[in-house]
Structure formats: structure tokens, C-alpha cells
C-alpha positions in Angstrom: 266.7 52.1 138.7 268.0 51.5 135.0 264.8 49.7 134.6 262.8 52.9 135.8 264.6 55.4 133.9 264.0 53.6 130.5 260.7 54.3 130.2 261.2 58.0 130.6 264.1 58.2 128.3 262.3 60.3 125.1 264.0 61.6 121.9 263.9 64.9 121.1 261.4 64.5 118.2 259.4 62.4 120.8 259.4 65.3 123.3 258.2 67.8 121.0 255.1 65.6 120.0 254.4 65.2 123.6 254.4 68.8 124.1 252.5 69.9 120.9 249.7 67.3 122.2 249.5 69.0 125.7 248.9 72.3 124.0 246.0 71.3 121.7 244.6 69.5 124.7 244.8 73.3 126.3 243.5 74.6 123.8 240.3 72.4 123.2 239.7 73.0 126.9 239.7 76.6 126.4 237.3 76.2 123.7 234.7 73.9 125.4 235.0 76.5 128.5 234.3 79.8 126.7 232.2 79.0 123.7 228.2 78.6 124.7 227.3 75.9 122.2 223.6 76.1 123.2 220.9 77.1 121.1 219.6 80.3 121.0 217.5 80.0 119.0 213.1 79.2 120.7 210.5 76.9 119.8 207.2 79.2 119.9 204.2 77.3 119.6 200.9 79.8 119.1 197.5 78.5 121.3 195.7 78.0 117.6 198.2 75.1 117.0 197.9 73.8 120.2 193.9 73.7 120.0 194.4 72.2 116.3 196.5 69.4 117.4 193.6 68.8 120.6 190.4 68.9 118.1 192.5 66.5 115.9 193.6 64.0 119.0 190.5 64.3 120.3 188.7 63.8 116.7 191.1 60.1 116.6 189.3 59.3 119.7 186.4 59.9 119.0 186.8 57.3 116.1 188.7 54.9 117.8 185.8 55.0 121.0 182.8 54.2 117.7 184.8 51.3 116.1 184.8 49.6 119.8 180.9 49.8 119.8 179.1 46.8 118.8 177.4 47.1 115.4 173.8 46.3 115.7 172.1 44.6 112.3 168.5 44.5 111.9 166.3 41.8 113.4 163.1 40.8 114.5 162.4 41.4 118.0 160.2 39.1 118.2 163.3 36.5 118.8 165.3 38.6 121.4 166.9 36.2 123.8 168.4 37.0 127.0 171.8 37.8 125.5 170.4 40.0 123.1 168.0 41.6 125.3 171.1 43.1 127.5 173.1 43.8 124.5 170.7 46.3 123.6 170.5 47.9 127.0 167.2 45.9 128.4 166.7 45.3 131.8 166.2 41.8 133.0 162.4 42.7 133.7 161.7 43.9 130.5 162.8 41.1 128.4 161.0 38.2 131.1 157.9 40.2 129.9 158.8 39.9 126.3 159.2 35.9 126.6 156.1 35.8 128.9 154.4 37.5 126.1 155.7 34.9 123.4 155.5 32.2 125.8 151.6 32.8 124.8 152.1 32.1 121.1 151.6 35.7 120.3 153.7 38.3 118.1 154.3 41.9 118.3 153.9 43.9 115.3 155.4 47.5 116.1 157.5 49.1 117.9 154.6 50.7 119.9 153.5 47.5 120.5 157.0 46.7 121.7 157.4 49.3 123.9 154.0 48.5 125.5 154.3 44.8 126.2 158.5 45.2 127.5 157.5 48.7 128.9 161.0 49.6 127.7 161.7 53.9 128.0 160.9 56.3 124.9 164.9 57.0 124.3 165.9 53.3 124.2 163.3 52.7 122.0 164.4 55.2 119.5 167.9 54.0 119.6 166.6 50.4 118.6 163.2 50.4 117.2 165.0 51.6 113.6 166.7 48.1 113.6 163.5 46.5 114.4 162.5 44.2 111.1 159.1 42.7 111.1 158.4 40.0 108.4 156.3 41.5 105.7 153.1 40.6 106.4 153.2 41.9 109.5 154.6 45.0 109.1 152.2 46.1 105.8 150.2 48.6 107.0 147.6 47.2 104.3 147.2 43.2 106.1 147.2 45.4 109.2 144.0 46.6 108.2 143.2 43.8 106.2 143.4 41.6 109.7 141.5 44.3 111.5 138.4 44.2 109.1 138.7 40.6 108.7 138.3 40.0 112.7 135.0 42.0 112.5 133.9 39.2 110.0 135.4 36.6 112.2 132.9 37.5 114.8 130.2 36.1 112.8 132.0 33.1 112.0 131.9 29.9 114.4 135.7 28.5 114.3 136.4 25.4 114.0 139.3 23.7 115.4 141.9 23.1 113.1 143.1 19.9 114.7 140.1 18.0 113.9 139.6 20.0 110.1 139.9 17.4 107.4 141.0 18.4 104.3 138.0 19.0 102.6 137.0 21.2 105.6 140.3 23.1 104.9 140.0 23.5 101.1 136.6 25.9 101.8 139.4 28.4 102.1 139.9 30.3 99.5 143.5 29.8 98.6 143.9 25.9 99.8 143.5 23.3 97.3 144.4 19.5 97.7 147.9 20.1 97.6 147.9 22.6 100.4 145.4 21.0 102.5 147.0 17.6 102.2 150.8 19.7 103.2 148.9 20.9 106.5 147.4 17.6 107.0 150.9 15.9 106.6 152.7 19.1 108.9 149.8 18.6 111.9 150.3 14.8 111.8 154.2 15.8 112.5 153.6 18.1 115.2 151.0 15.3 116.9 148.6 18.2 116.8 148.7 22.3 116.7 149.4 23.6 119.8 149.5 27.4 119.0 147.8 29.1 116.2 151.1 30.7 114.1 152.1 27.1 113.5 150.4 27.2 110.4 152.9 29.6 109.4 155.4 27.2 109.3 153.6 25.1 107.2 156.2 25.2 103.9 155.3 26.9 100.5 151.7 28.0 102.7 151.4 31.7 101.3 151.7 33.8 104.6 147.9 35.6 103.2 146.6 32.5 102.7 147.9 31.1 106.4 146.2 34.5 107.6 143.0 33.1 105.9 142.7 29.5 107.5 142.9 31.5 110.7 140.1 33.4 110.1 137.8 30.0 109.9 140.1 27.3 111.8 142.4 27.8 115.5 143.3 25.8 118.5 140.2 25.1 120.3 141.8 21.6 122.0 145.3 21.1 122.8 146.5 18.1 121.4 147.8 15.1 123.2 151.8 15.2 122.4 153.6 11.9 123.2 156.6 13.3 125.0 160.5 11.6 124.5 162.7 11.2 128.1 165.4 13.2 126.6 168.1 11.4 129.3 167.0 7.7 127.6 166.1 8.5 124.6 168.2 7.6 121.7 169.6 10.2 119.5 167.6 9.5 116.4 164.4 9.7 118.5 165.0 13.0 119.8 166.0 14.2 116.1 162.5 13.5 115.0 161.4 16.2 116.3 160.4 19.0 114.1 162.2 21.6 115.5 165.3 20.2 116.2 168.2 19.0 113.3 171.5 17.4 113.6 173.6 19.7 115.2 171.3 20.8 117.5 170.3 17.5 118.7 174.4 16.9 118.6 174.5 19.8 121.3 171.8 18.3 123.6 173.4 15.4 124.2 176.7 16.4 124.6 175.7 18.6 127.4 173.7 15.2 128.8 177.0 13.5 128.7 178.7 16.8 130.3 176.1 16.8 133.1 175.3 12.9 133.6 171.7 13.5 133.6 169.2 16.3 132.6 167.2 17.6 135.7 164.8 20.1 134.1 164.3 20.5 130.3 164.7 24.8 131.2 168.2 23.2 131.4 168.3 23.3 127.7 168.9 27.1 127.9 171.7 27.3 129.2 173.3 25.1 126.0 175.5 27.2 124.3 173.6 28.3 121.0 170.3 26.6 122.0 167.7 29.3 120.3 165.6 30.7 123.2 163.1 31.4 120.7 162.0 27.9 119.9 161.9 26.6 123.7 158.4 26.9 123.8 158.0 24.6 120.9 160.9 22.3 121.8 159.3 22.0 125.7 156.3 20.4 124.1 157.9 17.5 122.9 160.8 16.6 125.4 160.8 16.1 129.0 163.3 15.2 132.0 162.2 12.6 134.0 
């Protein structure tokens, strides 16, 4: 009981300090009860802020939305591949015609001619035609004309075929000297023989004009004979011979032979990662899956 009491037991300073506490406590009870501490005071926000802040949000988005779209550079579409063709909104159709139409050895010039051969719509066409960049001496409305009058004059003239021209035959042209001829002597010997006409074009230092003019009087009249290389025994410096291929695409041909064991079809060669779709056609001619 003694141990009970003791912790009641208080001085009479103490028990003043107890009751002095107990009345503040009151009193900052009675405060908290009766005084509103809550603001009276309204946020008013007028409808011309609220359609500033939404022109401005929606402004943001509107930028943000164009930075995800792709940026599109110029380019000839003469090269479009598959990839390229649906990144510009092609259908699947439209680009098999544009590879059919290469697949002959032919270019296209304009966009109208673009439009005809793909048969792409009139607004996707304006969307992309501004991007379209023919080389020069295609696009100059001046060798346009030039090549028009110059095929009336070509019906006159018996052609003769380019992979049996010496290079006397060639220097008639004006333009080709011994130099020249010799450099398309040496290029045809590399190829085993032109197979399409705008070879010549590839011809190096060969002024595209003058290239325009050995058309006019020489073309592909008989397909050469091409010795073809097995690309799945073939040797790797073998297959690198080839004019149109160098090291690192060679590199990526047969590392997808060693990823697939054996080549079945060379139209396998598309699906390589980086393999340019443009120069199958030329490629195809010298390679083959057996």
C-alpha cells in the first residue's frame, strides 16, 4: 500500500504545475473547437485560362507526336526495297511492280513515271515524290529531250551489240578515245559480258553523256554466257570476285551459309540482313545454289 501511495505523493509546487498544465490543455482545446482555421479565401480560375493552358498542352503534343515521326531524307526511288517501300506507306503490290519493273534493267525518271509503273494514289505521291532524287542526268529536263531527239536518230541507226564491239568499233563515238574504250573493254571482260544496257553506266570515270552516247550506236543484242560460282562450295575469295560484291558483303553471305548449313535458293540472299535488294538482279547472275 506504501508502495502505491508513493507515487501519488506530490509537493505543493508539483501540484500546482500539474494543475496549471490541465488548464492550458483546456484551453488549447477550446481554441481548436471554436476557431475555423479554414481558408476562406477561393481559387477562381476564368474559362480563358483554362482554354490557354489546353491550346498550350495540346500545342506540347502536337510536338512531341512530330518528333516520333520518322524523318524521311531524299533518295532515289529507283532503289526502294521492301523495307522502304512500307516505310513510305506502299502496299505490297505496288512495290512487287516497282522491282518487276527494275528486274527488266529499266529506270524511272519522274515521279509521273513513278506513279504510273507502282500505280501508287495521287496524295501518297505528293507526300513523297518531293523527296524523290534522280541522278542528274536523268532528271535534266535538257538530256530528257536530248534522249528523245536522239532516239528518232537511233531509228536510222543499225545497233550493234556492245558485247562483241572492239575498241576501235567503240572509239567512233564521239567522246571515247583509247583510254575509255580500253576501261569498257577491261569492265565487260569483268562482268563475262553486258547483261543489261545501264551497265555502261558503271563503267568508272565514263561521263554519264558520253555512256548515253555508246547507247545510241552499241546495246545488248546477245546475253552473254556468265560462268556461274556454287555459292555453298565455293571459297570465299571466289565469291568476292565478283563485281558487285566486296568484303563485308561477301563476309555476310557466308555467315548466313554457316547459320543455315546450306543455301537452297539464291532469293535466299534477301532475306540477309543489309543484303541491297537493289543489286540482286546483278548479283543473281553470277551465283547460284545448287
Amino acid at each position: 500500500m506504501n508502495i502505491i501511495n508513493s507515487h501519488f505523493r506530490y509537493t505543493k509546487s508539483q501540484r500546482n504545475g500539474i494543475f496549471f498544465l490541465l488548464i492550458f490543455i483546456v484551453f488549447l482545446q477550446g481554441v481548436f473547437f471554436f476557431t475555423d482555421f479554414s481558408s476562406e479565401e477561393n481559387t477562381k480560375v476564368s474559362q480563358t485560362e483554362i482554354l490557354a493552358f489546353q491550346q498550350e498542352l495540346d500545342s506540347l503534343k502536337n510536338l512531341e507526336s512530330k518528333k516520333n515521326i520518322p524523318k524521311i531524307y531524299s533518295f532515289n526511288p529507283n532503289y526502294i526495297t521492301d523495307f522502304k517501300g512500307h516505310q513510305l506507306g506502299m502496299r505490297t503490290s505496288e512495290i512487287d511492280k516497282l522491282l518487276a519493273f527494275r528486274a527488266q534493267g529499266k529506270f524511272i525518271n519522274t515521279s509521273k513515271q513513278f506513279q504510273e509503273i507502282t500505280g501508287i494514289n495521287d496524295s501518297l505521291l505528293a507526300v513523297i515524290s518531293p523527296y524523290f532524287k534522280f541522278p542528274n542526268w536523268r532528271t535534266s529536263e535538257k538530256n530528257i529531250a536530248k534522249q528523245k531527239s536522239n532516239n528518232k536518230i537511233d531509228k536510222s541507226i543499225v545497233k550493234k551489240d556492245i558485247n562483241s564491239a572492239s575498241a576501235e568499233d567503240l572509239r567512233t563515238v564521239n567522246g571515247i578515245g583509247e583510254k575509255l574504250a580500253k576501261r569498257i573493254i577491261d569492265y565487260r571482260t569483268k562482268l563475262q559480258g553486258f547483261s543489261y544496257n545501264d551497265q555502261i553506266f558503271e563503267v568508272w570515270a565514263l561521263d554519264k553523256e558520253v555512256a548515253s552516247k555508246v547507247l545510241q550506236y552499241f546495246e545488248v543484242t546477245k546475253l552473254p554466257t556468265i560462268q556461274k560460282i556454287n555459292v555453298n562450295t565455293a571459297s570465299f575469295k571466289e565469291v568476292l570476285t565478283i563485281v558487285y560484291l566486296d568484303y563485308e558483303l561477301t563476309k555476310k553471305i557466308f555467315n548466313y551459309k554457316n547459320q543455315v548449313a546450306e543455301i537452297q535458293s539464291i532469293e535466299e540472299l534477301k532475306k540477309i540482313d543489309g543484303f541491297p535488294i537493289e543489286k540482286f538482279n546483278r548479283i543473281a547472275l553470277y551465283l547460284e545454289a545448287k
